[in-house]
C-alpha positions in Angstrom: 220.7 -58.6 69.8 220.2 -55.0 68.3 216.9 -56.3 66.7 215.8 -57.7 70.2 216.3 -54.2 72.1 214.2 -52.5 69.4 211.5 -54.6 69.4 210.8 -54.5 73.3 211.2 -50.3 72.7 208.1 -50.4 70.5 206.4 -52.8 72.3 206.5 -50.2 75.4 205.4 -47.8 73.3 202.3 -49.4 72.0 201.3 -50.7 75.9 201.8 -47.0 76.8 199.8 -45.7 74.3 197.2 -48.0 74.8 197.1 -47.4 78.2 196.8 -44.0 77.8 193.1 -44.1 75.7 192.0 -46.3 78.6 192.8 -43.8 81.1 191.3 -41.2 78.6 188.0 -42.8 78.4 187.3 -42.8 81.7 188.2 -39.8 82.4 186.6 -36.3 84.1 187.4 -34.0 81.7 186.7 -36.3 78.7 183.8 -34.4 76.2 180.8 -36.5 75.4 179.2 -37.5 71.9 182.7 -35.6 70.3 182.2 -35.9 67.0 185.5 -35.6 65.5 183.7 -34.8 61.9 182.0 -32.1 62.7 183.2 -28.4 61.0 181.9 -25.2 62.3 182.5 -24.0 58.5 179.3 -25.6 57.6 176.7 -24.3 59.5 174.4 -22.6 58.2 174.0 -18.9 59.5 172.4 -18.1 62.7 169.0 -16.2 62.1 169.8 -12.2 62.6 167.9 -10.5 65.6 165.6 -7.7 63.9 166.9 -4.1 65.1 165.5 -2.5 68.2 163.8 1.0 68.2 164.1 2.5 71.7 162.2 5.6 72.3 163.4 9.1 71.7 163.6 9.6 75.2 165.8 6.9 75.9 169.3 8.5 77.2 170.8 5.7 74.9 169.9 7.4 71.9 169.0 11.2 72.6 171.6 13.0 71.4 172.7 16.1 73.2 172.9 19.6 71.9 176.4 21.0 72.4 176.8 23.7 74.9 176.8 26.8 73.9 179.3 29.3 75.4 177.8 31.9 77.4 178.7 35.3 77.3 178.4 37.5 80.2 177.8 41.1 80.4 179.9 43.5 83.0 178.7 46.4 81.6 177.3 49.2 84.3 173.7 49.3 84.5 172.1 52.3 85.7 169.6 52.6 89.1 166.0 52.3 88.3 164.7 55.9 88.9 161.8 54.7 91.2 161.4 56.5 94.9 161.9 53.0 97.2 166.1 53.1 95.3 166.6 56.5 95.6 165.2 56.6 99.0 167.7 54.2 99.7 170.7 55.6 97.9 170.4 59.0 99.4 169.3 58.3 102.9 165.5 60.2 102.5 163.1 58.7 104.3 160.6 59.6 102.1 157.3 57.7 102.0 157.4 55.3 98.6 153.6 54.6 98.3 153.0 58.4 99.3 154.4 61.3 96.5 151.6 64.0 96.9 150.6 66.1 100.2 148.7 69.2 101.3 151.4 72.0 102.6 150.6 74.3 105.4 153.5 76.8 106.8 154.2 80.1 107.9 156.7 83.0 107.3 158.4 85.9 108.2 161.2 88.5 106.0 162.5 91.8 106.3 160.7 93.3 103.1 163.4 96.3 101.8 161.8 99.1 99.3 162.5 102.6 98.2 159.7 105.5 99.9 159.6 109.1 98.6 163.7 108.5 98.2 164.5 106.9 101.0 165.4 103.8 102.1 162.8 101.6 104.0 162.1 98.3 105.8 158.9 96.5 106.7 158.0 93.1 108.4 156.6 90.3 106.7 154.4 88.0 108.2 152.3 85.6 106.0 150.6 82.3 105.7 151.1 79.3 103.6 148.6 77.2 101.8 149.3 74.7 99.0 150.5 71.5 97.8 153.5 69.5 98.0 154.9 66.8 95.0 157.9 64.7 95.1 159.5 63.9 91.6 161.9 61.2 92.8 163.9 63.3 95.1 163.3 67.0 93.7 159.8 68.0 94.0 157.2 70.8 92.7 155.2 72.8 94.8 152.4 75.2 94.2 151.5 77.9 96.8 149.8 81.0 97.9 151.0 83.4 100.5 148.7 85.5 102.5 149.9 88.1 104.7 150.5 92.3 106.2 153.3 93.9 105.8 154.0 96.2 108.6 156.5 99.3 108.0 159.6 99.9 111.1 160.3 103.0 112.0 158.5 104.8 109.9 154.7 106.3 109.3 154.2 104.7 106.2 150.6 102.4 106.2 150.2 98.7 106.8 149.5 96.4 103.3 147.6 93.3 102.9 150.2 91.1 101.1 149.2 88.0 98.8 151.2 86.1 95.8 150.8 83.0 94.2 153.7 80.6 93.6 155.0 77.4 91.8 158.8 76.5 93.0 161.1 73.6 91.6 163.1 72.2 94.6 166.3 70.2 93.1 167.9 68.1 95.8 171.7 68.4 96.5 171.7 66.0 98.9 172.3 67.9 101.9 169.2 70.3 101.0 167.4 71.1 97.9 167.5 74.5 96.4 164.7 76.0 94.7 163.6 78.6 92.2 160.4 80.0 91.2 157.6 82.5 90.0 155.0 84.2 91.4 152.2 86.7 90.7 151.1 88.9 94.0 151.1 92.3 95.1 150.4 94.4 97.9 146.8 96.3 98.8 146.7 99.7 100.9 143.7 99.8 102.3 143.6 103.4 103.8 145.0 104.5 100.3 142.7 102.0 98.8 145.3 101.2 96.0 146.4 97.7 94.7 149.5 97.4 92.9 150.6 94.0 91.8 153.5 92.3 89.4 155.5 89.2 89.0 158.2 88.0 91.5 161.0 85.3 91.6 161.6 83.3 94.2 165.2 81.9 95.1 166.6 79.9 98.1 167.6 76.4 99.9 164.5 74.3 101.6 165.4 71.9 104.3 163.7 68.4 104.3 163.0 66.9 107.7 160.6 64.0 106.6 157.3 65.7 106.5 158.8 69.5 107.9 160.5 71.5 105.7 162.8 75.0 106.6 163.2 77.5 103.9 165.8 80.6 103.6 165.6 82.6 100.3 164.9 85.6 98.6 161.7 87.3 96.8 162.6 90.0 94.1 159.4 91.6 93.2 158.9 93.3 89.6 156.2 96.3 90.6 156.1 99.4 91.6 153.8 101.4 93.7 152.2 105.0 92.6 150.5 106.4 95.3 149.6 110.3 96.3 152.4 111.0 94.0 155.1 108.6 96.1 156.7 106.2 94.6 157.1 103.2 96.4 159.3 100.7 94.8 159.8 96.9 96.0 163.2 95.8 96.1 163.9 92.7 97.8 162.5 90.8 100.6 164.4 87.9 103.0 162.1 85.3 104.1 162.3 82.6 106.3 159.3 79.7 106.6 158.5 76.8 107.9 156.1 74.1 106.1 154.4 71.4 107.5 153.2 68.2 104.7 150.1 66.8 105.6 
């Protein structure tokens, strides 16, 4: 009886396997021409692709130079000395393109000088003629005045006045102050005696654009012989006005 039940179990077995290769050949997901022999082992290799060259240029390939780390400089850097900056920095409005002029002006000064011992003044009056340069913001200027001086209060004769003078105007800013030297003297025409020396010139200039004010000081280095008089220069205080053309 035992023999019996195990031979119907392996007869189910075979009918269910051979069912199941029937189903399997008819199947959707069964491979076609499977060849159970076959071994990837044996192939023979697949023919190598030769290398590709691209171009230099081609971003695959270029290779980069690393960056470079930049330094930076804080130092302080000083102002171009040219006119149009310091025009700017100092509030002058002083022409860029323009540095030279022609200077015309007028003066006046109470001249003070020693007359047979005594104490004496004299009025000034003179003309200006010369020429103007600026040097950033200081400037040069080279000059002749032409004038009379005329004594006060006192009988002493009239003089022809004339000087020639170079002045250095350094600016301050507010005004420029000036120094200088000159070469004049003074000519007595009723006397007909000339007497002439070196003077120095000191004072602050005032620059409106293309007017100028000056206040200063001439010290002149001569001294007059006439008739047996001495007449000895002492100081003069002058006041002009100069006009750049």
């Amino acid at each position: 009886m035992d023999n019996v039940i195990k031979y119907k179990i392996i007869f189910f077995i075979f009918i269910l396997f051979a069912s199941s290769n029937l189903n399997a050949n008819s199947s959707y997901y069964r491979l076609d021409d499977y060849d159970t022999n076959y071994d990837k082992l044996q192939d023979p290799p697949l023919k190598q692709e030769p290398h590709k060259k691209l171009h230099p240029s081609s971003i695959y390939k270029q290779q980069r130079p690393t960056k470079l780390q930049q330094e930076y400089d804080y130092s302080r850097r000083e102002i171009a000395q040219n006119s149009q900056a310091n025009n700017r920095l100092s509030g002058y409005q002083i022409n860029p393109t323009r540095l030279d002029y022609f200077l015309l002006g007028i003066g006046g000064g109470i001249d003070l000088y020693a007359y047979d011992e005594k104490r004496q003044i004299s009025l000034d009056l003179y003309a200006k003629l010369g020429y103007f340069r600026y040097i950033n913001l200081n400037a040069i200027r080279i000059y002749a005045n032409i004038g009379s001086a005329i004594p006060l209060a006192n009988s002493n004769p009239n003089t022809l006045t004339f000087s020639g003078n170079i002045d250095f105007l350094l600016n301050l800013k507010v005004f420029h102050i000036y120094a200088g030297l000159g070469y004049g003297g003074e000519y007595y025409k009723s006397q007909k005696f000339l007497s002439q020396g070196l003077n120095v010139n000191l004072g602050l200039s005032k620059q409106f654009g293309r007017n100028a004010i000056d206040v200063g000081l001439v010290i002149p280095f001569y001294t007059i012989y006439t008739k047996d008089v001495i007449i000895k220069k002492n100081i003069i205080f002058s006041l002009e006005y100069s006009y750049k053309i």
